[in-house]
C-alpha positions as semicolon CSV with decimal commas, in nm:
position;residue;x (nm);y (nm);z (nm)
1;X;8,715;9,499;11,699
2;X;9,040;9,444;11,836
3;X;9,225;9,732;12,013
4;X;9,434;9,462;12,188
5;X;9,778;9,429;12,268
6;X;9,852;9,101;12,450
7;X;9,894;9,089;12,817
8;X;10,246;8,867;12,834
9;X;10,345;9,133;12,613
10;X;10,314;9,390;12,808
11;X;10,477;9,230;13,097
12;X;10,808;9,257;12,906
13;X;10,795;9,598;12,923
14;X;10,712;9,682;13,276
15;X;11,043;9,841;13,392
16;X;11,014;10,108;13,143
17;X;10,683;10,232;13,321
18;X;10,560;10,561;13,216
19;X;10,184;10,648;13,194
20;X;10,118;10,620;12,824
21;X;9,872;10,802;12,610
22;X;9,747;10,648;12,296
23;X;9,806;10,903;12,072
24;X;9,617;10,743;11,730
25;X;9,403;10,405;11,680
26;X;9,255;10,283;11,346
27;X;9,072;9,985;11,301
28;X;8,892;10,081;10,979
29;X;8,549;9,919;11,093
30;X;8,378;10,263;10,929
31;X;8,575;10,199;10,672
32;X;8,756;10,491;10,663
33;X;9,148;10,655;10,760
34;X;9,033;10,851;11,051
35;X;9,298;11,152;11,080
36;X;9,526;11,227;11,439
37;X;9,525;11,545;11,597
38;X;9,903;11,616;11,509
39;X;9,990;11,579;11,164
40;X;9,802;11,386;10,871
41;X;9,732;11,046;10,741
42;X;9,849;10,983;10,363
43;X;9,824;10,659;10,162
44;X;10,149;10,696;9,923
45;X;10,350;10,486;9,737
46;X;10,716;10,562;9,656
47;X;10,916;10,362;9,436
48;X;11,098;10,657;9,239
49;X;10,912;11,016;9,343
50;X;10,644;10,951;9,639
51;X;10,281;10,961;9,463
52;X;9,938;11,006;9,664
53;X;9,749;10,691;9,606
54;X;9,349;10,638;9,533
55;X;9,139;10,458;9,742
56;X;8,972;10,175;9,524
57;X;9,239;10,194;9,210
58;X;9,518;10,139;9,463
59;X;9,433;10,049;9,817
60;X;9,081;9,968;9,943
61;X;8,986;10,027;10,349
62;X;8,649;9,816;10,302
63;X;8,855;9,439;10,293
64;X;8,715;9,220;10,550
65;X;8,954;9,240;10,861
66;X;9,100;9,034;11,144
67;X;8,841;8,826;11,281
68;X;8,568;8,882;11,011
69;X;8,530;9,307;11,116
70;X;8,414;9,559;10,871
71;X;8,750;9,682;10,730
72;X;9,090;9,720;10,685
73;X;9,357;9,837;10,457
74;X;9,481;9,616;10,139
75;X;9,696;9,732;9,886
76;X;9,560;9,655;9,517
77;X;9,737;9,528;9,258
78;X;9,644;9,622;8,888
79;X;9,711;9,434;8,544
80;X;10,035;9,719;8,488
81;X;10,113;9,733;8,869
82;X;10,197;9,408;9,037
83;X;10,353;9,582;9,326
84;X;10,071;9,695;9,534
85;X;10,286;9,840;9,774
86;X;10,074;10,142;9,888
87;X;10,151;10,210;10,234
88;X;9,978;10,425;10,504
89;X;10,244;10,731;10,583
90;X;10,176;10,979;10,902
91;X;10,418;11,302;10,848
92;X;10,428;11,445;11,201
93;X;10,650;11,708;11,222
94;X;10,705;11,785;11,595
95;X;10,841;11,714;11,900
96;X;10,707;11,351;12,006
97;X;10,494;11,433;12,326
98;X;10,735;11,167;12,573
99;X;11,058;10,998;12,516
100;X;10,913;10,649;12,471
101;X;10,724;10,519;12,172
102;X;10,486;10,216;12,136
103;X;10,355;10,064;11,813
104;X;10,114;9,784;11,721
105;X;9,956;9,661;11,425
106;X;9,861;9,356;11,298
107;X;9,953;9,214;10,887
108;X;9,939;8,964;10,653
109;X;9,977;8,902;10,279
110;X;9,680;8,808;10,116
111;X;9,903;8,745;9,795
112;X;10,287;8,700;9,755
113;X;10,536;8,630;9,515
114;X;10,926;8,622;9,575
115;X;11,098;8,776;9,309
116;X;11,413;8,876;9,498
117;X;11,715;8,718;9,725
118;X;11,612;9,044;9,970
119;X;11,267;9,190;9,904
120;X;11,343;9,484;10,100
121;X;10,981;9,549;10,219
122;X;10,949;9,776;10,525
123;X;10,729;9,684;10,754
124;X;10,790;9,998;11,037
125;X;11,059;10,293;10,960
126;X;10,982;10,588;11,180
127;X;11,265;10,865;11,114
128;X;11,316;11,156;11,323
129;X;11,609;11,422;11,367
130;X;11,469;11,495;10,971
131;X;11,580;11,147;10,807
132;X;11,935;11,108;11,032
133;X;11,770;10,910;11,233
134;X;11,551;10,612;11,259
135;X;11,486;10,242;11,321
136;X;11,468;10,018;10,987
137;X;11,242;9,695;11,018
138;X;11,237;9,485;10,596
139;X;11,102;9,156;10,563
140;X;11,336;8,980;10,367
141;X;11,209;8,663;10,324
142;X;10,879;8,479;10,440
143;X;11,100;8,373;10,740
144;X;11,385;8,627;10,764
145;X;11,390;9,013;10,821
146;X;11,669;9,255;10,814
147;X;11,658;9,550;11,039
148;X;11,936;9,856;11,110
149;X;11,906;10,178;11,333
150;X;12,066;10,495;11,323
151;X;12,128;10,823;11,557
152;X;12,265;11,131;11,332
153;X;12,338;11,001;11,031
154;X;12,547;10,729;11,242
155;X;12,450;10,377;11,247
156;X;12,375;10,245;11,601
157;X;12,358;9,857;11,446
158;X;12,339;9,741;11,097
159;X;12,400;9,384;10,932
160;X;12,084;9,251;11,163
161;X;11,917;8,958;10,971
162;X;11,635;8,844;11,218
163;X;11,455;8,514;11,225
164;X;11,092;8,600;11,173
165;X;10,871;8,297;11,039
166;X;10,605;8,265;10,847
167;X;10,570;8,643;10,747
168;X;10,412;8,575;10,427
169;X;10,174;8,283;10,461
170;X;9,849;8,471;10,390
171;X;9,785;8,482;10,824
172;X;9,763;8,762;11,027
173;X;10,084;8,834;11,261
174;X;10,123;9,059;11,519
175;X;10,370;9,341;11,495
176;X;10,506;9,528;11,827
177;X;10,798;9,807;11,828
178;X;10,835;9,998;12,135
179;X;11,169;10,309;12,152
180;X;11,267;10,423;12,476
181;X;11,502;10,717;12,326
182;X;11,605;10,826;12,691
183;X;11,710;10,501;12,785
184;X;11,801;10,352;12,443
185;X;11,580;10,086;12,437
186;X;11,477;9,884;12,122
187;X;11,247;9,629;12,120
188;X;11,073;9,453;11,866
189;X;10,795;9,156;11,887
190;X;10,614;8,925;11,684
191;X;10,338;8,711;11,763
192;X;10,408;8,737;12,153
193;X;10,750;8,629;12,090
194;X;11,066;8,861;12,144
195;X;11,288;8,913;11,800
196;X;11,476;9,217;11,882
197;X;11,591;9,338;12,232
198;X;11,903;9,606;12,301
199;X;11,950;9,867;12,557
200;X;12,202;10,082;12,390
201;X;12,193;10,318;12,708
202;X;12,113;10,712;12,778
203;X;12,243;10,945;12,499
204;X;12,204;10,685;12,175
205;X;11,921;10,937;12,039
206;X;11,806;11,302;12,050
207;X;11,560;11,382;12,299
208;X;11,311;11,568;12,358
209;X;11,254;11,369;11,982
210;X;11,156;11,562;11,664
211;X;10,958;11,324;11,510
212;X;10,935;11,336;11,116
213;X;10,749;11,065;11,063
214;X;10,607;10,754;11,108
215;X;10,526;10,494;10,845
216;X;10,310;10,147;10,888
217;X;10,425;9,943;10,605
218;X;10,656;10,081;10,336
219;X;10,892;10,064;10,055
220;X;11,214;10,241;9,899
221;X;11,529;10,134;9,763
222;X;11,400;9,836;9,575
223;X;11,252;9,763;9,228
224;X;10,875;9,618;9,203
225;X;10,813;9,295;9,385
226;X;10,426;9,085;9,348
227;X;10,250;9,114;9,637
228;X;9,989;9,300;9,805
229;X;9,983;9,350;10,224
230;X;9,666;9,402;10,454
231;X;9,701;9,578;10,811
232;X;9,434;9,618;11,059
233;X;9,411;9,747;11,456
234;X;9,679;10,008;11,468
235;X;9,789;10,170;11,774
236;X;10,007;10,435;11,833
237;X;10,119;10,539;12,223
238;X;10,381;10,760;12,319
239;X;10,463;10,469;12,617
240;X;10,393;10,135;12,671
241;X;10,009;10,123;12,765
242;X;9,952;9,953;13,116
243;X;9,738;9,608;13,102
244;X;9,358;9,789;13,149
245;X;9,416;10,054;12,917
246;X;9,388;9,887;12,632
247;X;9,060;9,786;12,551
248;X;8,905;9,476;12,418
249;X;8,647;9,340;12,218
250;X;8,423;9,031;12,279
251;X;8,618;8,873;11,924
252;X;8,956;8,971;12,077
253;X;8,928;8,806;12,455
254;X;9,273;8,697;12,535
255;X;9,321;8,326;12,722
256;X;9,641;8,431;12,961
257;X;9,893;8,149;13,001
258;X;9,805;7,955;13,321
259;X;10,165;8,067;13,490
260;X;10,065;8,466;13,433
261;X;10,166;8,675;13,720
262;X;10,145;9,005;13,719
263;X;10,459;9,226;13,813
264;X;10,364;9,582;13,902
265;X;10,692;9,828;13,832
């Protein structure tokens, strides 16, 4: 399947050029949460105390994915548990092997219901230095997301309400975070278009990073909503990958815009 990130995308990162490593991938065509050689793959939920969840009572790996493949993830919901909001965790618990980090997975809500002003659903919330540190991405809305950061227990911006449509129209969207912690970059894209871009400069975060954790989906700090989420084709790379690294399937060939060049850093 997929293992795809798209090639205009990439362009926008070229000045930050440093030869990645993809550090995990998980596509779920064997139907299965294969596990990365630092830390551990959970499926938890966490509204009050975090709970281990059960594959097939509250998330399943065997839904159809993007472009008809074998599997992905899906939260369940049950008759006493609207909120499927079981989310795939990865604890990792030591020093993130390069300064830069590079994230991409692709969601959609099979099934959603608004039942607040702010849902409050996180989508990526990576926290390192233990939790005094991290990047915040919530989907608000089905158009609107609201996103903070923080170095140290000190916020580096907060109040960010970000135009991002169509979140929750039952389509799959493509999700892209990339951290330069040297540098202080932070950029975030969605669906090849360019939501969230600051250079805060050298010295906003700790590095070398201690990485807690990363999370792919989430929730805290809000009461039950009704929905449930599907990811697929995650990627994790401790850079952003150059163009050929990346492979792709035959469902997955990209078209490139007809005024693509190519800008080697």
């Amino acid at each position: 399947m997929m293992k795809l990130a798209i090639t205009c995308t990439l362009l926008i990162f070229c000045q930050c050029a440093h030869a990645a490593s993809l550090l995990y991938s998980e596509n779920f065509d064997d139907q299965d949460i294969d596990q990365p050689s630092v830390g551990s793959i959970q499926v938890v939920r966490s509204i009050g105390p975090m709970i281990t969840c059960t594959e097939g009572i509250d998330y399943t790996v065997s839904a159809q994915g993007r472009n008809g493949s074998n599997g992905s993830f899906l939260s369940l919901q049950t008759e006493a548990n609207l909120d499927a909001e079981s989310w795939i965790w990865w604890p990792y618990s030591e020093t993130w092997p390069a300064n830069q980090m590079y994230v991409s997975f692709w969601l959609r809500y099979p099934h959603f219901v608004s039942t607040d002003a702010h849902e409050n659903l996180k989508l990526f919330y990576p926290h390192w230095d233990g939790t005094s540190s991290y990047v915040a991405y919530d989907l608000s809305s089905d158009d609107s997301m609201y996103h903070s950061e923080k170095s140290n227990d000190e916020y580096v911006s907060t109040g960010n309400w970000l135009t991002v449509p169509n979140q929750t129209d039952g389509n799959w969207h493509h999700y892209e975070f990339f951290l330069d912690f040297e540098m202080g970059i932070s950029r975030f894209i969605y669906d090849d278009s360019i939501i969230w871009d600051k250079n805060w400069g050298p010295g906003t975060w700790t590095v070398p990073v201690p990485m807690y954790y990363l999370t792919f989906c989430m929730i805290d700090a809000e009461e039950p909503g009704n929905f449930t989420r599907q990811i697929d084709d995650i990627e994790v790379w401790d850079g952003m990958p150059d163009v050929g690294d990346v492979p792709i399937s035959d469902n997955d060939a990209p078209t490139a815009p007809a005024n693509l060049r190519i800008i080697q850093p």
